[in-house]
N, C-alpha and C positions, 0 to 999 in steps of 0.2 A: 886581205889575206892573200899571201903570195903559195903557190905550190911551191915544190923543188926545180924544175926546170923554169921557174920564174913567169911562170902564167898566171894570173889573175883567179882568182876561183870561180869566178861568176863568168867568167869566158868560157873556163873550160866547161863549167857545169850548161851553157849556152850552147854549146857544141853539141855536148854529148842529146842534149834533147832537140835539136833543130835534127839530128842524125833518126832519135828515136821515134820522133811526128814525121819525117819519110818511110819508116819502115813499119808506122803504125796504120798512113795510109800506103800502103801497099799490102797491108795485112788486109784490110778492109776491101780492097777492089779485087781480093782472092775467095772473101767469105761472103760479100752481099752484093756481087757486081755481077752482070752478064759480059765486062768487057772484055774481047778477044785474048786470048791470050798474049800475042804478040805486041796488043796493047801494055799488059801487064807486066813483061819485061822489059818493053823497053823503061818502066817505070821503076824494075826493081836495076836495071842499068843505072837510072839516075841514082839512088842510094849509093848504090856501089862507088862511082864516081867519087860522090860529095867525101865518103868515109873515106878513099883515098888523097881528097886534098885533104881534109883533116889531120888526117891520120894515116902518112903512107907508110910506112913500116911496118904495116899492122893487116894487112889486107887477108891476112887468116883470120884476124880476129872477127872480120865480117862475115867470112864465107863459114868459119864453126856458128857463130850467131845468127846473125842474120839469112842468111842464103837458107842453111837446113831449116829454119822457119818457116821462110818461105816453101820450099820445097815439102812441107809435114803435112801446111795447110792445104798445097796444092791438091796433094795423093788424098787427103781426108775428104776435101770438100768439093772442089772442080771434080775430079776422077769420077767422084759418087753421083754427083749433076748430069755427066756427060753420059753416064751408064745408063741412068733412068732416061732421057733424051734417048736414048739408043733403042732402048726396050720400049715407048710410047711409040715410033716409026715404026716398028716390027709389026705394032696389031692395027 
């Protein structure tokens, strides 16, 4: 089965998930990881990267999806980590 732009459907559907297991572990290394944060962008960089070979005309389409994702879980779950870390120094 052929899409309209003549791609393959098992390619494209190949893409869009090899795109979704980068952004699923970098979801993971925001919710159960101690690593740096500097760490963890350079690893939401790499998503970003791969989604513009894939898909360069579309690079909003990461930063509405993917990035505020990432940036939801950060404020939710690091932020909250980092506060209690703060307040266990204090006493």
């Amino acid at each position: 089965m052929l899409l309209s732009e003549g791609t393959p459907m098992n390619s494209r559907r190949q893409r869009m998930e090899e795109v979704q297991r980068m952004a699923d572990r970098v979801c993971t290394l925001i919710l159960s990881s101690d690593l740096p944060a500097i760490d963890i962008e350079i690893e939401k960089g790499k998503v970003r990267e791969r989604c513009l070979e894939l898909y360069p005309d579309r690079e909003w389409l990461f930063e509405m999806i993917y990035e505020s994702r990432f940036d939801r879980l950060w404020e939710q779950f690091r932020e909250v980590d980092q506060e209690r870390s703060r307040g266990r120094r204090r006493t």
